[in-house]
C-alpha positions as YAML, in Angstrom:
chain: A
units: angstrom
residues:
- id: 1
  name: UNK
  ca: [-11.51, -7.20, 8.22]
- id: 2
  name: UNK
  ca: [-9.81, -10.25, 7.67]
- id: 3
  name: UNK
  ca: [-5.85, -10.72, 7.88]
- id: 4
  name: UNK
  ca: [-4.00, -9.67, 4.82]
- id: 5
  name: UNK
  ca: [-2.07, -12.71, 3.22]
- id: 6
  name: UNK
  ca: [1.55, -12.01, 1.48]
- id: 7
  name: UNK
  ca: [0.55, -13.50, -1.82]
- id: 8
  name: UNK
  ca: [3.05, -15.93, -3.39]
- id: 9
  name: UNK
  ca: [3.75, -14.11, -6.18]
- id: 10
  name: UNK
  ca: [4.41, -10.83, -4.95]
- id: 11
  name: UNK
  ca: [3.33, -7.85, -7.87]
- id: 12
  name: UNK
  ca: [1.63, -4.26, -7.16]
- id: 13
  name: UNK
  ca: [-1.17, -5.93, -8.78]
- id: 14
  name: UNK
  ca: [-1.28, -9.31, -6.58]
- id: 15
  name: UNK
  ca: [-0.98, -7.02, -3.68]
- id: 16
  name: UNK
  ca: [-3.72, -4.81, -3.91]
- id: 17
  name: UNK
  ca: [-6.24, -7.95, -4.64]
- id: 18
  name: UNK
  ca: [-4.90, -9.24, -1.37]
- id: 19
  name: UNK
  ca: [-5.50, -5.82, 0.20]
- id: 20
  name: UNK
  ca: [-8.76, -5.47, -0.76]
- id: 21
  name: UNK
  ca: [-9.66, -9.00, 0.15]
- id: 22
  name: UNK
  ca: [-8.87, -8.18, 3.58]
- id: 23
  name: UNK
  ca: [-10.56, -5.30, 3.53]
- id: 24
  name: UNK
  ca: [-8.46, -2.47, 3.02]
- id: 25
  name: UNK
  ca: [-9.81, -1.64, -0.20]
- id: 26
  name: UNK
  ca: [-8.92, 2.27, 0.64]
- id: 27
  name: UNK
  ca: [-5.27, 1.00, 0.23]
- id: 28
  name: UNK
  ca: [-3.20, 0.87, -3.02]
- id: 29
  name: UNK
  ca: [0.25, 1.05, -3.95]
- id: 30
  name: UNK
  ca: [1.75, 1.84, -7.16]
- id: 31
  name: UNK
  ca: [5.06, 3.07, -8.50]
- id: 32
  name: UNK
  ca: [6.15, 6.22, -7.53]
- id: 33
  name: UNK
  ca: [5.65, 8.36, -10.87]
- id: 34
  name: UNK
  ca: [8.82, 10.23, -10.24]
- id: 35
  name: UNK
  ca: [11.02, 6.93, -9.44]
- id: 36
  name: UNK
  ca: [9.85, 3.56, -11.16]
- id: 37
  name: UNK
  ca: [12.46, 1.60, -8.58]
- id: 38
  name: UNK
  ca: [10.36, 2.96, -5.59]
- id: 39
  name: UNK
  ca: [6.65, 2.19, -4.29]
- id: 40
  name: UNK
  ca: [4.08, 4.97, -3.61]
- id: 41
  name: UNK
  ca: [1.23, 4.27, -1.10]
- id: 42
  name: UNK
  ca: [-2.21, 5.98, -2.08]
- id: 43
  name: UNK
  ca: [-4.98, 5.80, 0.81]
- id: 44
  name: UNK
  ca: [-8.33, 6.96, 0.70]
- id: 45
  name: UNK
  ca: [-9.17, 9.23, 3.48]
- id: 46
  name: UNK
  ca: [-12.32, 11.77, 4.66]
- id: 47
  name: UNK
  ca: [-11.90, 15.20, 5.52]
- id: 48
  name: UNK
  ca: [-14.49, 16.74, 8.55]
- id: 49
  name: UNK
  ca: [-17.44, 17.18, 5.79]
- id: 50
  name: UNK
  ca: [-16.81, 13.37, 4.60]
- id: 51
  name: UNK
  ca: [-15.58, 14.43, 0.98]
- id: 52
  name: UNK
  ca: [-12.75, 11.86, 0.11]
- id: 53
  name: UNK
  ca: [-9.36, 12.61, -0.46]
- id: 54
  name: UNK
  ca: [-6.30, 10.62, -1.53]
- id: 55
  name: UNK
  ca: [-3.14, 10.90, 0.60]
- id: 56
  name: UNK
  ca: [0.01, 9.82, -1.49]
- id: 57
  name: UNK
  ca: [2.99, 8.46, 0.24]
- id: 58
  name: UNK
  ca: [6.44, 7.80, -1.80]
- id: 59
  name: UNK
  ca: [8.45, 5.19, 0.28]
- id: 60
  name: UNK
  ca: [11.86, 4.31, 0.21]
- id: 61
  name: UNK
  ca: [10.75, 0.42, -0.86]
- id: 62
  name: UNK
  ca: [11.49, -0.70, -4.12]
- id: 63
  name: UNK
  ca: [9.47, -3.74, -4.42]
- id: 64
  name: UNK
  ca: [5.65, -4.96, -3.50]
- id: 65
  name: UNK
  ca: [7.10, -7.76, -1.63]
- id: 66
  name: UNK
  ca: [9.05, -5.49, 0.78]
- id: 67
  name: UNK
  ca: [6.25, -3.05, 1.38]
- id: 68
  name: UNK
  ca: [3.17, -6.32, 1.82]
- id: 69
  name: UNK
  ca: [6.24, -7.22, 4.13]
- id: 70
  name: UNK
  ca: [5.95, -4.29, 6.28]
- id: 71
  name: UNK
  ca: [2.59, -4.25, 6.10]
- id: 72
  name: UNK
  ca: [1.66, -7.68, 7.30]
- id: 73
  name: UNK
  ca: [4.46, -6.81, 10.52]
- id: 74
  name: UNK
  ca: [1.99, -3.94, 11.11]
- id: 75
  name: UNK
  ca: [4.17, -1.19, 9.61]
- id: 76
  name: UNK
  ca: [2.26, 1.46, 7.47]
- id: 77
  name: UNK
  ca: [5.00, 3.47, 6.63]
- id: 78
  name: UNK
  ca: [7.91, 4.73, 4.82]
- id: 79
  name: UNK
  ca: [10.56, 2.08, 4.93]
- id: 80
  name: UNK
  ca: [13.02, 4.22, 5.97]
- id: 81
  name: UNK
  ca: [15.20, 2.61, 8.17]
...
């Protein structure tokens, strides 16, 4: 994997390009469907037989920039402070 890169412009859209250019293409946010001012992490994972799953995270972040923020300091979750 290569090092994800904050993009300049800083949209749900530009972010997930960046994440799957370095490599975490099992990574996407969106908006939360039940709060449009919050983010909502998706990740692909495998249960023990290797069928995939999705695991859905709502965060307390209300941007893209603030959760590629957290993300390029290593943090993978919440944003609760």
């Amino acid at each position: 994997m290569t090092s994800f890169i904050i993009p300049a412009r800083c949209t749900i859209k530009s972010v997930n390009a960046a994440l799957k250019v370095a490599g975490y293409g099992d990574i996407e946010i969106i908006y939360d469907v039940y709060n449009y001012h919050r983010i909502t992490v998706e990740h692909r994972c495998y249960d023990q037989f290797d069928q995939p799953y999705i695991s859905s995270q709502r965060t307390r972040l209300a941007s893209a920039r603030a959760w590629a923020e957290r993300f390029a300091d290593g943090r993978f979750d919440s944003g609760e402070q």
